[in-house]
Structures are given as C-alpha cells and as structure tokens.
VOKOLVO-597357 format. One record per residue (C-alpha): residue number from 1; residue in one letter; x, y, z. Coordinates in Angstrom, 1 decimal. Example, Ala and Ser with C-alpha at 12.3 -4.5 7.8 and 13.67 -1.06 7.14 Angstrom:
2
num;residuo;x;y;z
1;A;12.3;-4.5;7.8
2;S;13.7;-1.1;7.1
# end
This chain:
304
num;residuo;x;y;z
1;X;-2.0;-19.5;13.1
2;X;1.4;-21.2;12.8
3;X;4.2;-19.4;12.5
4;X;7.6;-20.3;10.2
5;X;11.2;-21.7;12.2
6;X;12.8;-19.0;10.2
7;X;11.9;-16.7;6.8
8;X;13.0;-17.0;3.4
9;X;15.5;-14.4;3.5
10;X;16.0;-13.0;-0.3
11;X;18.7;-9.9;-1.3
12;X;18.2;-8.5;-4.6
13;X;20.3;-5.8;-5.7
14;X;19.0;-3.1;-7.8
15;X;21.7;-0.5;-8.4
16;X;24.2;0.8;-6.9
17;X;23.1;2.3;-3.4
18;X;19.5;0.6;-3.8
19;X;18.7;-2.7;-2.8
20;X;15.7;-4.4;-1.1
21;X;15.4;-7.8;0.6
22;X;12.1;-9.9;1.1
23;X;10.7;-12.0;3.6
24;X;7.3;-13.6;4.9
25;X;5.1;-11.2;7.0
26;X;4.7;-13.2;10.3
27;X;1.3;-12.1;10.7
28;X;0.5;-12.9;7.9
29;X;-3.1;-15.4;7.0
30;X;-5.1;-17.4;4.3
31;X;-7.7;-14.8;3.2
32;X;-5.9;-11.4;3.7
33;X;-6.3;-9.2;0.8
34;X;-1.9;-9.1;0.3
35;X;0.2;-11.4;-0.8
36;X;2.7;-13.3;2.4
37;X;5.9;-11.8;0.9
38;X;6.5;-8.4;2.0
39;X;9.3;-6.0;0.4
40;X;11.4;-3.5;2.4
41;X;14.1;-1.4;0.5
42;X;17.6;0.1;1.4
43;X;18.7;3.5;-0.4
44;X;21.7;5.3;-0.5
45;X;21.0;8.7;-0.9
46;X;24.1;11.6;-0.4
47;X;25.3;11.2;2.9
48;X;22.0;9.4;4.1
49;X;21.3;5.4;4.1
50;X;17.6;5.1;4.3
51;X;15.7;2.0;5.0
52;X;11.8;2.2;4.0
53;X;9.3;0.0;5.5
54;X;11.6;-2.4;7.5
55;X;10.3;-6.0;8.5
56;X;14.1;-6.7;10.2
57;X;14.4;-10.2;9.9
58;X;16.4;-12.9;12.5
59;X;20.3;-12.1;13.3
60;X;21.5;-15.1;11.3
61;X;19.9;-13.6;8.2
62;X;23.8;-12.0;7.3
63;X;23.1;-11.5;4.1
64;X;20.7;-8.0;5.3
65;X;23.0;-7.5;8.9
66;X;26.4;-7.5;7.3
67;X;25.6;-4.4;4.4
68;X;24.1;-3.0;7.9
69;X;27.4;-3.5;9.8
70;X;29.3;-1.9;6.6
71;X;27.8;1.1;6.5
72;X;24.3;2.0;9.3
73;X;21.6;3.5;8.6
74;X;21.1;7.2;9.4
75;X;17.0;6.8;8.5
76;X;14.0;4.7;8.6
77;X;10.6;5.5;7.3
78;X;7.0;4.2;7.2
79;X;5.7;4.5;3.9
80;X;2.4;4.0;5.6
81;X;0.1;3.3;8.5
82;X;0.1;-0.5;8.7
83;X;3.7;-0.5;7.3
84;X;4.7;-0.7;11.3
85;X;6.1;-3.9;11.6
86;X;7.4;-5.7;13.7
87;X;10.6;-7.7;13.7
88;X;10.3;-11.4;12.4
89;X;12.2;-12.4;15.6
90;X;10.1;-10.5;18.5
91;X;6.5;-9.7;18.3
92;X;6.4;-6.9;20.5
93;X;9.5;-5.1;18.9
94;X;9.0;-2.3;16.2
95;X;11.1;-2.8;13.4
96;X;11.8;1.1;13.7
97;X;12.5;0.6;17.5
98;X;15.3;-1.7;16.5
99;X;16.7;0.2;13.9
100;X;16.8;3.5;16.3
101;X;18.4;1.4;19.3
102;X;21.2;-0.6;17.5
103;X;22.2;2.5;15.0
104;X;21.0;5.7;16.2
105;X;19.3;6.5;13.4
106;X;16.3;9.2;12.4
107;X;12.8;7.6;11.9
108;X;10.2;9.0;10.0
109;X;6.6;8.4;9.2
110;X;2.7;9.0;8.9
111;X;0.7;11.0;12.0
112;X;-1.3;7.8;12.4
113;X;-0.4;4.5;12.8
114;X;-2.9;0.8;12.6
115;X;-4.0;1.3;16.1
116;X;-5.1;-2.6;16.1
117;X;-1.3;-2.7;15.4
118;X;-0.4;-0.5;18.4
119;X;-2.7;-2.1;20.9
120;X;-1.5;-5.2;20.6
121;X;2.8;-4.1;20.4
122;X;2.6;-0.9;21.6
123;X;3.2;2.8;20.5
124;X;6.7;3.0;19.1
125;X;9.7;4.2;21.3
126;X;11.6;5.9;18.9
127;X;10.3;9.4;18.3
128;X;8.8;9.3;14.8
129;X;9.3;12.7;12.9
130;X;6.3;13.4;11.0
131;X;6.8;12.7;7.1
132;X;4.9;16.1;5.2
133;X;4.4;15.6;1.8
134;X;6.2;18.3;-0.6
135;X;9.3;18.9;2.3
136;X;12.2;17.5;0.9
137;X;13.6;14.7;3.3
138;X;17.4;14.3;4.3
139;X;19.0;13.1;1.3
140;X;16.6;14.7;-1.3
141;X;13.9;12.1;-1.0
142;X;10.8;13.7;-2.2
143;X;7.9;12.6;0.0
144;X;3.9;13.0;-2.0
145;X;0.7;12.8;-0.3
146;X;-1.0;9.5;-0.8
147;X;-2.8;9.1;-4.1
148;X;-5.9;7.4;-2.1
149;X;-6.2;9.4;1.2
150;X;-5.1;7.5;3.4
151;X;-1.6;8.1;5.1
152;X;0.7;7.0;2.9
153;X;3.5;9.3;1.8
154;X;5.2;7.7;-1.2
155;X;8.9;8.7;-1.6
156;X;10.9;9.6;-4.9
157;X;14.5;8.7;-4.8
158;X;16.2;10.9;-7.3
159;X;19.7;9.8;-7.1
160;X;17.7;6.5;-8.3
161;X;15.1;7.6;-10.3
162;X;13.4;5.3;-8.6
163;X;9.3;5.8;-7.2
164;X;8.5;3.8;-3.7
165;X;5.1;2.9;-3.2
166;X;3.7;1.9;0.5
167;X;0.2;0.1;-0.9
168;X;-0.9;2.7;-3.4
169;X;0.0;-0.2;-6.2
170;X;0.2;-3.3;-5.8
171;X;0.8;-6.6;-8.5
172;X;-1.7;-9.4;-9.5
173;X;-1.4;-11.9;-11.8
174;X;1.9;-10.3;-12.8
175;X;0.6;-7.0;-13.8
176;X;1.0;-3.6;-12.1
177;X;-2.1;-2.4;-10.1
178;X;-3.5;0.7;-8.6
179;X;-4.9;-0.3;-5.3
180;X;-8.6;1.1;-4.7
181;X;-9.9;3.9;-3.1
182;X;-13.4;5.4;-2.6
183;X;-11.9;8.6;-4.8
184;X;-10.1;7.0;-7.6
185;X;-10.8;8.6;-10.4
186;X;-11.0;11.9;-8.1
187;X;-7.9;11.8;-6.2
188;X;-5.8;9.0;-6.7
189;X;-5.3;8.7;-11.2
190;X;-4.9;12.5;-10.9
191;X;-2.2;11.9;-8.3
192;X;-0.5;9.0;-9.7
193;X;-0.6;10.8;-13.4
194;X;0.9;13.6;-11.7
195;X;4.1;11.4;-10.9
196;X;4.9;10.8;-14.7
197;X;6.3;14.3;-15.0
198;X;9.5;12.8;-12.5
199;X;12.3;11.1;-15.0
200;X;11.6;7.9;-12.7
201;X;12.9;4.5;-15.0
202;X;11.7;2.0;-11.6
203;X;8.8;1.6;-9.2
204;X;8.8;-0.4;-5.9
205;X;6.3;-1.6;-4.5
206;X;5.7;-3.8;-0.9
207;X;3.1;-6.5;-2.2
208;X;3.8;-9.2;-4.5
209;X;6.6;-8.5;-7.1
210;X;8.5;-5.9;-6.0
211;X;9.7;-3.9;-8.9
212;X;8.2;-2.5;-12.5
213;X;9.3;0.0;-15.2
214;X;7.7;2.9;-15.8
215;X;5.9;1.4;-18.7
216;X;4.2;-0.8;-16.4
217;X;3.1;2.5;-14.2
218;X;1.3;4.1;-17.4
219;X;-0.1;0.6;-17.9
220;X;-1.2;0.6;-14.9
221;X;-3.2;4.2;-14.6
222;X;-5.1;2.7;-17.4
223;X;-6.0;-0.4;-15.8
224;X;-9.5;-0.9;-13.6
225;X;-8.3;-0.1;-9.7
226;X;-8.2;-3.6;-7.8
227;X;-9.8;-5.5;-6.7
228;X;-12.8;-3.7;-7.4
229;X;-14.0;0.5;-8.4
230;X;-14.7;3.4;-6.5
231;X;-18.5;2.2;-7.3
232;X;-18.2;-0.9;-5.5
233;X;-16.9;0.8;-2.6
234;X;-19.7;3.4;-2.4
235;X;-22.2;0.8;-2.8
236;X;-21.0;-1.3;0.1
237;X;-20.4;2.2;1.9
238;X;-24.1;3.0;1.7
239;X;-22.9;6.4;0.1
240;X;-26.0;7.2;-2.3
241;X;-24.7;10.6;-2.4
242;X;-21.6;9.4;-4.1
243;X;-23.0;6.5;-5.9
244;X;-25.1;9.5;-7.7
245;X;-21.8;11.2;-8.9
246;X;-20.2;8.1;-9.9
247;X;-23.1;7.4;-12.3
248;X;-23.6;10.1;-13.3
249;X;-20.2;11.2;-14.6
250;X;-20.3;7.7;-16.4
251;X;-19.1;4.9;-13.8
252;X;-19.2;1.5;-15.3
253;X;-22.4;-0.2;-13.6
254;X;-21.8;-4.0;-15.5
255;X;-17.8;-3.7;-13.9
256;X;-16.8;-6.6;-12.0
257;X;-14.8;-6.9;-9.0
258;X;-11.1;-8.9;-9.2
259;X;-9.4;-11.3;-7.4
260;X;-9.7;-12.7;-3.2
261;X;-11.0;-9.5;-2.0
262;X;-12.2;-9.3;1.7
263;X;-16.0;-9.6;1.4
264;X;-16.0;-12.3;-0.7
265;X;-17.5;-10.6;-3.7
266;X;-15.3;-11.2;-6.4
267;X;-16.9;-11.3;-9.9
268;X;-19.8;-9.1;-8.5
269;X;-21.0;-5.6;-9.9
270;X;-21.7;-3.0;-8.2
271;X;-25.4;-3.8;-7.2
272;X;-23.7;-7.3;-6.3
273;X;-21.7;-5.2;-3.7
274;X;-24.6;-3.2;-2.4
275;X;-26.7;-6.4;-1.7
276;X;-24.3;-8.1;-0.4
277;X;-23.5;-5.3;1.8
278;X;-27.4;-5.1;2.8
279;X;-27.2;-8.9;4.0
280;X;-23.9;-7.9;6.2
281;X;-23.2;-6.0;9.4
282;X;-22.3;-3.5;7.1
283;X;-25.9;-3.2;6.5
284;X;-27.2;1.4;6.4
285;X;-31.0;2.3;5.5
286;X;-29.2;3.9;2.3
287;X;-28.4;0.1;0.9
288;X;-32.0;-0.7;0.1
289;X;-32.0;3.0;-1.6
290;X;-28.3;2.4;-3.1
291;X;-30.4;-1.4;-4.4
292;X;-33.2;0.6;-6.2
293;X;-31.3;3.5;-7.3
294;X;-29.0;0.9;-9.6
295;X;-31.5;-1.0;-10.5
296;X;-33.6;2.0;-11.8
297;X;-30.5;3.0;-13.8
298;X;-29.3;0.0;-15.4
299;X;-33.3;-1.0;-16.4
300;X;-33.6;2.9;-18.1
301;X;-30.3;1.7;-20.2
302;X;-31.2;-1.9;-20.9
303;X;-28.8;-3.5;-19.0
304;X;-31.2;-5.2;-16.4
# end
C-alpha cells in the first residue's frame, strides 16, 4: 500500500460554530467497503468546542490548526469503534491522544474499540469517558444508542439542529443510505424513525458526502439498507433461525445486493449469499439447510 506525500486538506463551513474538514484515510485500500475520504466535524456548543471523529491531519494543514489555535477544544469524541484514528502524520498516534496532549481536552467514546486497530497502535493514552446513550453530554449534545447494535453513539447537536452519524448512514451514488445490520427492520428503522421527532434541518455523516437535509434522512428510511438486507446477512450468517422470521414476516427473497460490498456478491439474492457463503470459510452445517429452506420457499411461491 502506498501512502500519499500529504492529504487533500478541505474546510467547509457549515454554520456558525459548526464546521467539518476532510481528508484521505491513510489506511485506507482498493476494495474496502467505504469510500477514501473520511469526514470529522467541529462544533461549538455553549461553553464547549467539540471535535467528533478526528483524523488530525499534518501541521502545515493551517487551515484546521489555526481555528484550533483561536479557540481549543475542550472535547473529542468517537462516534464509533473503528472511528479511532490515527493522525495522518504518525501511525502509531491516536488522533484523541493528540488532541488531549496539545489542548487538555475531555475525550469521550464507545466501551470498545477495533481491537485490530489497537493491536497494531495501541490502547489510547488519554482516559476515554465512556459515551452512555440518553446522558446529556457537556454542551447539551444528546448522545443515542446505535441504530444497528453495534457501538456507535450518534450525537444530536441542538444549538445546530444538526444529527451526526458515526457509520449508521452512509452515501452512494449520491443518495443517503442506511448502512446494514443483521436487525434492520427490528432495531435500526425503528431507531432512526425515532430521530424524526428532533427539529434537526442537517445530517452528517463520515463516508462519502458529508452532509444531507432531513428530506434526504426520510428518503433514506425508505430506501433498501446497503449494500445488501438483513436477509442476506442471515443467510451468510448461517442463522436459519432468523432467516425463518425474516420470511416469514415478509422479507423480500428476489432482493438484490448493491454496490462493492466485501464478499463480492453484489447483484446476488439472498440464496446467492447463502451459497456463496457455503463455498467460503464462512461455511456452518446450517448453510446447506439455510440453501434448501429458500429454495423450498421461493418454489411454493413461483419464484424458482
């Protein structure tokens, strides 16, 4: 893997108090399932500057050091588990570290971090303050538990009316996306839905482009999950039990995966999945019963 000389460094002002700035992930490789460009976000909120899932990018970058030197942070958060990142400039430093030793701030996040992440850099110095869902944060962010189980602790700015999102959403092909989950329908669109009842006007997001309207957020709860459903992901699972309940409370057995997912199954149903999975090291005893059960299904309702 090669890495860049040094990032494209881009500002972008959103309001008063709330700006982000974007830069290429250095780990980043042909084939991941996100896009190279990451987003991080800087909030003024009361008394508090925040700054959410920080990739801190090289010293001669003024254009994020100087707002620094203007006014510090007093907080940094993780959104999320492999939000730890570290800086563009050194490998083995945290981006939270950083923050913490040049500013003093407060840092914040999950109780679990990527632990391929942490093997290869190292738990973080700074002592991370655990981020609980419903406890107001300083400033009156409003932290929620993650939509898809998994860590993430998405953060209402109110001052801002403003939703930030870790990788609960995510954009392709320049539309708004909820990112899947093995409970989607279950957990995460009841979640997400929930979320409309807050008088946000923007959401924020980390992967690909970095901020919607609220219109796109309702689009999106009505859009398939991506890259693929909660279907697919039992399938390849192995989970007959769950397969079961999807179908039978009316899961879509002809749906077809999206984009350059990571098992190189796009355009594939469900049963595609579950094959595919039976061919893999991901390979259970359940597959071959998973393989049957569809097939039994979709032959009773024509669609074999």
């Amino acid at each position: 893997m090669s890495h860049r000389v040094a990032p494209n460094v881009e500002v972008v002002d959103l309001a008063p108090g709330l700006w982000i700035w974007r830069l290429e992930h250095p780990n980043w490789q042909e084939g991941f399932d996100w896009q190279e460009v990451v987003t991080s976000v800087c909030v003024d909120a009361g008394a508090e500057r925040w700054v959410l899932d920080p990739l801190l990018p090289p010293e001669d970058a003024t254009q994020v050091w100087d707002r620094f030197a203007e006014q510090p942070p007093t907080a940094v958060a993780v959104l999320i588990a492999d939000h730890m990142r570290e800086t563009w400039s050194d490998r083995h430093t945290w981006s939270v570290d950083a923050l913490v030793d040049r500013y003093g701030c407060r840092a914040f996040g999950p109780n679990t971090f990527d632990p391929d992440m942490i093997d290869k850099v190292g738990p973080a110095e700074a002592e991370v303050q655990k981020i609980v869902p419903s406890q107001e944060l300083p400033g009156g962010l409003a932290p929620f538990r993650d939509p898809r189980g998994w860590h993430e602790t998405p953060l209402y700015l109110p001052q801002h009316q403003t939703l930030v999102f870790g990788d609960s959403l995510t954009e392709r092909a320049g539309s708004l996306r909820v990112w899947m989950s093995p409970t989607h329908e279950e957990r995460a669109l009841p979640d997400l839905r929930r979320m409309l009842d807050l008088p946000f006007e923007r959401v924020i997001i980390s992967h690909g482009e970095p901020v919607h309207t609220r219109e796109a957020f309702e689009q999106a709860l009505e859009l398939p999950s991506w890259p693929a459903s909660s279907l697919h992901i039992a399938a390849w699972n192995g989970d007959l039990e769950q397969v079961r309940k999807l179908v039978d409370r009316g899961a879509d057995l002809t749906a077809r995966s999206d984009g350059d997912e990571p098992y190189g199954n796009s355009d594939k149903t469900p049963l595609d999945w579950a094959e595919a999975a039976s061919r893999s090291e991901a390979r259970k005893p359940t597959h071959d019963d998973i393989i049957a059960y569809l097939k039994s299904v979709m032959e009773a309702k024509g669609m074999a």
